[in-house]
N, C-alpha and C positions, 0 to 999 in steps of 0.2 A: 078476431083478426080478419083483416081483408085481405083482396090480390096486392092491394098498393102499399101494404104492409110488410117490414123487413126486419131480418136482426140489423142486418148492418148497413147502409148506403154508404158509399165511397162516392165521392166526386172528384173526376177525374183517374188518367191512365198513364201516368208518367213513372217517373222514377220513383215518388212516393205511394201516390194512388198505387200503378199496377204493381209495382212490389206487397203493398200490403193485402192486393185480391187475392197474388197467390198464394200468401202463406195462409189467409184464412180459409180459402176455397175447401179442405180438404176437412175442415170443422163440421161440415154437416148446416152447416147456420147458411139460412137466409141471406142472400148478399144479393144486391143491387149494385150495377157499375153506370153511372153516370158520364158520357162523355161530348162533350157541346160540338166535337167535329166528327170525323168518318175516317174510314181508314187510308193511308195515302195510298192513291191509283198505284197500281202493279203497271209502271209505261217507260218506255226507252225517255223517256223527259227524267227519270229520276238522277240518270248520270250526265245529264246535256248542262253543262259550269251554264251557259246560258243564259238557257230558261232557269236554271236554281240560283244563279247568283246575281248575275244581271237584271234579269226581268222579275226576281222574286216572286216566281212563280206561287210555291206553294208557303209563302209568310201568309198571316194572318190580312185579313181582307179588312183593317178594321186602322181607327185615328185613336191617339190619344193626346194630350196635352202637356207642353212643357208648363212649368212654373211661371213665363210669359203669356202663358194663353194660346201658343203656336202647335201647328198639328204637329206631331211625331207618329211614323208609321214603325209602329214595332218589328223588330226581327223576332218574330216568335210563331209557333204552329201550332194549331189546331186539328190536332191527329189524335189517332187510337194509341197511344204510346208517350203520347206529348212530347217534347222536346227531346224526349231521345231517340224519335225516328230522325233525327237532323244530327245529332250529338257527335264528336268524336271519339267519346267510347274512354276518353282517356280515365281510368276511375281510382285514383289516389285516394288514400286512409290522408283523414288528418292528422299531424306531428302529434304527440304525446302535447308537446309544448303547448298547443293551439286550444288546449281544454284551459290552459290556467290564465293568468291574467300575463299581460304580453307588453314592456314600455317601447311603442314604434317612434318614432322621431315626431309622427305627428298627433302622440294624443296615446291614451292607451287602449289596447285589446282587451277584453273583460273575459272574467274566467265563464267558464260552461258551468250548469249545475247540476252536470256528471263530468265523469272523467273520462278518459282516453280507457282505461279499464273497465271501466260499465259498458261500452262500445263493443269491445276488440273481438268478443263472439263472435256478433253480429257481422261486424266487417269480415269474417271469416267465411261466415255464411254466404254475403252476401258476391262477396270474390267468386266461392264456386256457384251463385246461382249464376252468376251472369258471365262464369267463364273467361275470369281475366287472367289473363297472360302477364308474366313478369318474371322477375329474379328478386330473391329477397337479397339484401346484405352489400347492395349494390349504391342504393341510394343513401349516402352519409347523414341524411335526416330522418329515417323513414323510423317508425317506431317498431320497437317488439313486437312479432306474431306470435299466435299459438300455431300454427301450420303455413306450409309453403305454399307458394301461388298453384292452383290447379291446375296450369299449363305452365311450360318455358315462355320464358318472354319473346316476343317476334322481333326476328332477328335485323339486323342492319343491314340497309344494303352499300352498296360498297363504297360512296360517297359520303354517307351517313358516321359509317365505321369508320372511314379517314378522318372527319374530325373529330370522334371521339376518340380515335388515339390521340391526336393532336392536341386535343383538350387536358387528355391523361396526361400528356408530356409534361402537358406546363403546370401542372399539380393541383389540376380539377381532380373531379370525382365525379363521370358522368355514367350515366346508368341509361336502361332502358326503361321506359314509361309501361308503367300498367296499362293496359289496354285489354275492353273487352270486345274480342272479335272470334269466330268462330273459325278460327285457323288451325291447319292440322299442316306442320312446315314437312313431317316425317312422313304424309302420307299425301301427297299434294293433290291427285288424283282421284281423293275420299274426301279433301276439304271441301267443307261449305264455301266459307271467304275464299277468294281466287286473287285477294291482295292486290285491288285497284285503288286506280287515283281519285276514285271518287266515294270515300267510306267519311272524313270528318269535312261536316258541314251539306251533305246530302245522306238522301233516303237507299237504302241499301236494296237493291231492286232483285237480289237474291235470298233475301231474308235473312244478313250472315251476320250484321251486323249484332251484338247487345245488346238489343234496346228492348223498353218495358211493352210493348207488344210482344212480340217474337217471345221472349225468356215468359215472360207472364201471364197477360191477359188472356194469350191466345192457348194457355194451359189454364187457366182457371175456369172458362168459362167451358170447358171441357167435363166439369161437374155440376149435376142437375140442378143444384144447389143455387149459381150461380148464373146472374141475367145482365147483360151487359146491355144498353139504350144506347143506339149512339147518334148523333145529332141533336145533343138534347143539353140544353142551354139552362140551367138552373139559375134563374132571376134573383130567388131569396130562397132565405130562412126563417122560420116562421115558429116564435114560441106557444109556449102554454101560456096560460095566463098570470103563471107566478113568475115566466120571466127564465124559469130556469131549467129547463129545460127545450131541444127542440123538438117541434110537434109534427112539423110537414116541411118540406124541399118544395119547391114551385118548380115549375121546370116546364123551358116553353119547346113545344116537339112539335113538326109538322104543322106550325102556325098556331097550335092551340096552348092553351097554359092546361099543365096536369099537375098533379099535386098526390105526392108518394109521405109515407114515413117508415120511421127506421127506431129500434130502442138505439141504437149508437146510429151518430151520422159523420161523418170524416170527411174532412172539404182538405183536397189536392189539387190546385187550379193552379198551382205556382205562386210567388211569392207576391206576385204584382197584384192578380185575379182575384187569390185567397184573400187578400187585405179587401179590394174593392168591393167580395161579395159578403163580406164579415160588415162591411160600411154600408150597402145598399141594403140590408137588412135590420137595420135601426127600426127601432120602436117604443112604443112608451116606456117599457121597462130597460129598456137597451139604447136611451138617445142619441148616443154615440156611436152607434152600432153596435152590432153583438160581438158581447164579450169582451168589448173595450171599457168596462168602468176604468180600469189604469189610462184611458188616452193615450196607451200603444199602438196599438192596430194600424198598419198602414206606415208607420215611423221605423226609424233606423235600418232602410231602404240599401242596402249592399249590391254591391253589380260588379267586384273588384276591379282596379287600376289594370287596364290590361291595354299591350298594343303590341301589333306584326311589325317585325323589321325583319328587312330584308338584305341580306347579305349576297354581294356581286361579285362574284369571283372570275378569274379567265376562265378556270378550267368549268366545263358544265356540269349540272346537275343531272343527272338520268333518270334517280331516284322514283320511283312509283309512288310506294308507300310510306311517305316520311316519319310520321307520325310515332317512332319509336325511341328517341333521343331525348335525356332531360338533363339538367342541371341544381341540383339543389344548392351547392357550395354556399351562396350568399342568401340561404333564405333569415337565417337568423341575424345574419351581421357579414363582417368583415374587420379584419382588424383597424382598416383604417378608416369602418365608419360602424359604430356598434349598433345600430339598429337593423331590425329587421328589413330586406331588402325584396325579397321573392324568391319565384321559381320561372326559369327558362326552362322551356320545349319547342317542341315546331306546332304548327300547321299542315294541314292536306300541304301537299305540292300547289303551288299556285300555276295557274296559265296565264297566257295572255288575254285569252278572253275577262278572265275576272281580275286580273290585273286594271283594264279597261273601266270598272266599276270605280274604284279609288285609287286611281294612277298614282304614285308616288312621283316623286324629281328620277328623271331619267338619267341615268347614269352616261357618264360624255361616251359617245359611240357605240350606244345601247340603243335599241329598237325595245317596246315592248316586250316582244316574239324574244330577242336573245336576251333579255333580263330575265323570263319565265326560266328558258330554258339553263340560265347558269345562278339562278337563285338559290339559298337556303333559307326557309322562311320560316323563324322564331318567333312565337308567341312567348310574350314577357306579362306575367302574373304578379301583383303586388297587392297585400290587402288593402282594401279600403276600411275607414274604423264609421263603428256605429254612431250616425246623427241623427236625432233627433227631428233634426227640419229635412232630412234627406225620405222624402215620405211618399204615399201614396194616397190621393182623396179625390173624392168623386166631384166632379164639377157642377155646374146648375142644370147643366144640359145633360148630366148623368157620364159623361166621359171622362174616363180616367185621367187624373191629374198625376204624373209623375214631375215631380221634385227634387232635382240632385243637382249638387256640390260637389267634386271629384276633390278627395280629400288627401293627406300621406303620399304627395308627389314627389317629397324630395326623395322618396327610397325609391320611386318608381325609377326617376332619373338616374338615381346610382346605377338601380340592375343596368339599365340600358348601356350605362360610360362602364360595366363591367365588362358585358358582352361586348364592346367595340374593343375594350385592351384585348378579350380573348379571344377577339378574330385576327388581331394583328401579330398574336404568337403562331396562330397558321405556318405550319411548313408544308407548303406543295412543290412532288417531287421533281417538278416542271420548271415552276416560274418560284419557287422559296417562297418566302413572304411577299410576294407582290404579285401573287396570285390576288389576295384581296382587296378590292377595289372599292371597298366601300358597305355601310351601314345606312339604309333608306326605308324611311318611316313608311306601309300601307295606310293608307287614310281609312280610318275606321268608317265613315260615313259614308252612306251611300244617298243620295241627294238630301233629301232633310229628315233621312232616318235616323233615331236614335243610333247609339253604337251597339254593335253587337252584339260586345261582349257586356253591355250594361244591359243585357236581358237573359240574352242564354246563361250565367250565371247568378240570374237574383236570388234575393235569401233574406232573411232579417227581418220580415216585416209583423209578423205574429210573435215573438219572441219568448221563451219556454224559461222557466225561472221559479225559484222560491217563494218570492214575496208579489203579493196578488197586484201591489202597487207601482212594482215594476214591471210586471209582464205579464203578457195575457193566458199564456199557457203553464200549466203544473210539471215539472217532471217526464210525467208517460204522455204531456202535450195532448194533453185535455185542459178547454177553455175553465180557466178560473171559474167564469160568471154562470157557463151553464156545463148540466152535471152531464151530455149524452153528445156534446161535442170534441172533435179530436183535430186538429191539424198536422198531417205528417208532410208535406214537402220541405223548401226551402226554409219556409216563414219561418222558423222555430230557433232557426241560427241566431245567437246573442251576437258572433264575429263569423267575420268571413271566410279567414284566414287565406292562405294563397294558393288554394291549390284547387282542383276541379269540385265542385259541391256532389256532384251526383252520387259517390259510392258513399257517402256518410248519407245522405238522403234514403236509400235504399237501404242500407244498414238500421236507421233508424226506426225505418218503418216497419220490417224485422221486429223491432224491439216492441215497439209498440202493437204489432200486431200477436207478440207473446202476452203483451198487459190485456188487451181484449178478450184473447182466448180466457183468459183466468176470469176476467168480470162476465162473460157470458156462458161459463161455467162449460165449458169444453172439455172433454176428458181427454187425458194426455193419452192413455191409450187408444180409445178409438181413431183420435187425430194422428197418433203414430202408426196403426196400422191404415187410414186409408193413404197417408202420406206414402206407405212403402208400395200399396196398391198401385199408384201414378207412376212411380218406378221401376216396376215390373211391366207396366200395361208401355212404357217409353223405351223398354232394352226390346218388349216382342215387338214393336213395332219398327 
């Protein structure tokens, strides 16, 4: 064995990657953490709408390509935590429904090959690592737990709670959104979170946030065991000579290329990354790239139907922390359209400054400034279904080609003409119904950037499955084609379904990080007493 040698290399620190460092960190095993950016600067920029929204300060510094050849500059980050130092934390279980096969208006949703009960541990687990807040029995879609949310849900504030009674009135069913935020409402004084306007869609500059740095890495790497690299860009994968297994990580650090190996290697780059670095990795045994003989890799590209609308009412908004309001009512149907439709929540609170970014039509005798302040601003989720041509592949110039088709709009549309009937049942104690003034689209684009939400929610592009002909990954989401590869992020999603990907990401990796322990022969004792050691060594502290 060398220094460059490892049981396990992980690439990447995300929702996948770092959830799977810390469950294995306490194994005793060799682990290497791979991560191509640094950690976000600790700077009064992290709450400046700004510089984060505006100026896209801390997005990726880098081009890819539409299906036309034209550049697109991703909304996505290159951090120690990945996309969940930016994330809004909102972390939803998928429906029970969402494992089995699903007919949407436009096309069907294909079953998982597990169920919502092979899962529902894990999602148990993964709730109290990351501290989410909620109310079970609230959400008229949410499936069976085996245990309650680890905290109470965070509460409404008092513009919020007006139309969720409002909502209740006219015979919704609105609930409060899961959220992992490190809030203590009963001790405010002891809280980490201090419950700002600036927690979804920026970096949380008190560390309160729940994201896979904070909850993970920065606890994993706390065992000897465990070596985290960070700025360190993995180029390829490189087999043995039969092809089947991998032998060496390339990985370019400080301007030079190194080259590590691992008996397991686990690539968590996101679902975009993971596909392009499974493609630039092709080889004679692998033409296709690795672990694509099925010609998956990179296809059935998900990034869900999602868009901000923004509701104008007299009365204003004051709201801080919005981000706790959902609506499932129409995710399965409606009686008077049986397909599946989505899920309504909000958004951070918007400003005028990032209002500024994708100005919507301004409301008649609305300034910017007074739209911010009397907005409520819904984010509308609808699944997108798995295409084939909706792909990822690497261009001649080696830059990522993305490919999408936005697919399943006529359900998107419904939620939308749903939410406008159930703002015009609004009663304000003021003006009655005519308080609202209206439903106005935010322009997802910010000059010729992709949309948002067709990144911060990718999935599908590695796809986890039975038969080696459909899909690249088995099961425990180890590559068909070789025996020491794993992918846990996004990629593995067969569907998208409608709700936030991250908490079944994490959950997932959970599960798979139980399948590793058993192949690298971990003893459940040992691993359970140093696990109690980290919990003892986190109350002394």
């Amino acid at each position: 064995m060398t220094d460059n040698h490892y049981d396990v290399i992980i690439i990447g620190t995300g929702a996948g990657g770092g959830t799977l460092a810390y469950h294995l960190a306490p194994s005793g095993k060799r682990i290497l953490i791979l991560e191509r950016g640094d950690y976000v600067p600790r700077e009064k920029a992290n709450w400046d709408p700004q510089i984060v929204n505006v100026d896209a300060h801390y997005n990726a510094k880098e081009s890819w390509l539409d299906k036309d050849g034209k550049d697109l500059h991703p909304h996505t980050n290159y951090y120690v935590g990945g996309n969940t130092k930016f994330y809004g934390a909102a972390l939803f279980r998928l429906r029970k429904e969402d494992f089995g096969e699903l007919r949407h208006h436009g096309g069907i949703s294909p079953a998982w090959p597990i169920s919502y009960d092979d899962l529902e541990s894990y999602y148990t687990q993964a709730e109290n690592l990351y501290q989410v807040h909620g109310n079970r029995g609230e959400d008229p879609t949410e499936p069976a737990a085996s245990s309650p949310y680890p905290w109470p849900a965070v509460t409404h504030e008092p513009r919020i709670q007006q139309l969720s009674d409002d909502f209740a009135r006219s015979g919704l069913k609105p609930f409060h959104v899961p959220v992992g935020v490190m809030l203590d409402e009963k001790n405010p004084h002891k809280s980490r979170c201090i419950r700002c306007n600036t927690c979804d869609g920026f970096a949380c500059l008190v560390g309160a946030k729940s994201d896979a740095q904070v909850i993970c890495i920065d606890e994993a790497i706390k065992h000897s065991n465990v070596t985290l690299l960070r700025n360190s860009l993995v180029r390829r994968l490189e087999t043995d000579s039969s092809g089947h297994e991998v032998k060496s990580v390339v990985v370019e650090r400080a301007g030079s290329l190194e080259t590590y190996s691992a008996d397991v290697v686990v690539v968590s780059c996101g679902a975009i990354n993971s596909a392009a670095l499974l493609l630039r990795s092709a080889n004679d045994k692998h033409p296709r790239g690795l672990a694509n003989s099925s010609d998956i890799v990179g296809r059935h590209y998900m990034g869900h139907t999602n868009s901000v609308m923004m509701a104008i009412s007299k009365c204003p908004n004051p709201t801080i922390f919005q981000k706790t309001l959902g609506v499932n009512d129409f995710y399965f149907g409606s009686k008077d359209f049986e397909y599946p439709m989505g899920h309504i929540s909000f958004v951070g609170k918007l400003d005028a400054i990032t209002l500024k970014a994708g100005a919507p039509a301004i409301a008649p005798n609305f300034t910017l400034e007074l739209m911010a302040k009397h907005s409520l601003d819904f984010w509308l989720t609808s699944e997108d279904l798995p295409d084939p041509n909706n792909r990822v592949t690497i261009g001649r110039d080696g830059k990522i080609v993305l490919t999408y088709t936005p697919n399943n709009l006529e359900a998107h549309e419904r939620l939308q003409g749903k939410l406008k009937q159930a703002m015009k049942q609004t009663n304000c104690a003021l003006h009655g119904h005519e308080c609202h003034q209206g439903l106005f689209g935010r322009n997802l684009y910010v000059g010729q950037r992709i949309p948002l939400a067709g990144v911060a929610h990718q999935n599908g592009t590695i796809r986890f499955g039975q038969d080696p002909k459909t899909s690249a990954l088995d099961v425990n989401c180890k590559a068909h084609d070789v025996d020491n590869l794993y992918v846990v992020d996004g990629s593995f999603f067969p569907s998208s379904a409608a709700v936030n990907p991250a908490l079944t990401i994490m959950a997932n990796a959970l599960r798979v990080g139980d399948h590793l322990m058993k192949r690298l022969g971990v003893s459940e004792m040992a691993y359970a007493r140093n696990r109690q050691q980290d919990r003892e060594l986190a109350v002394s502290r």
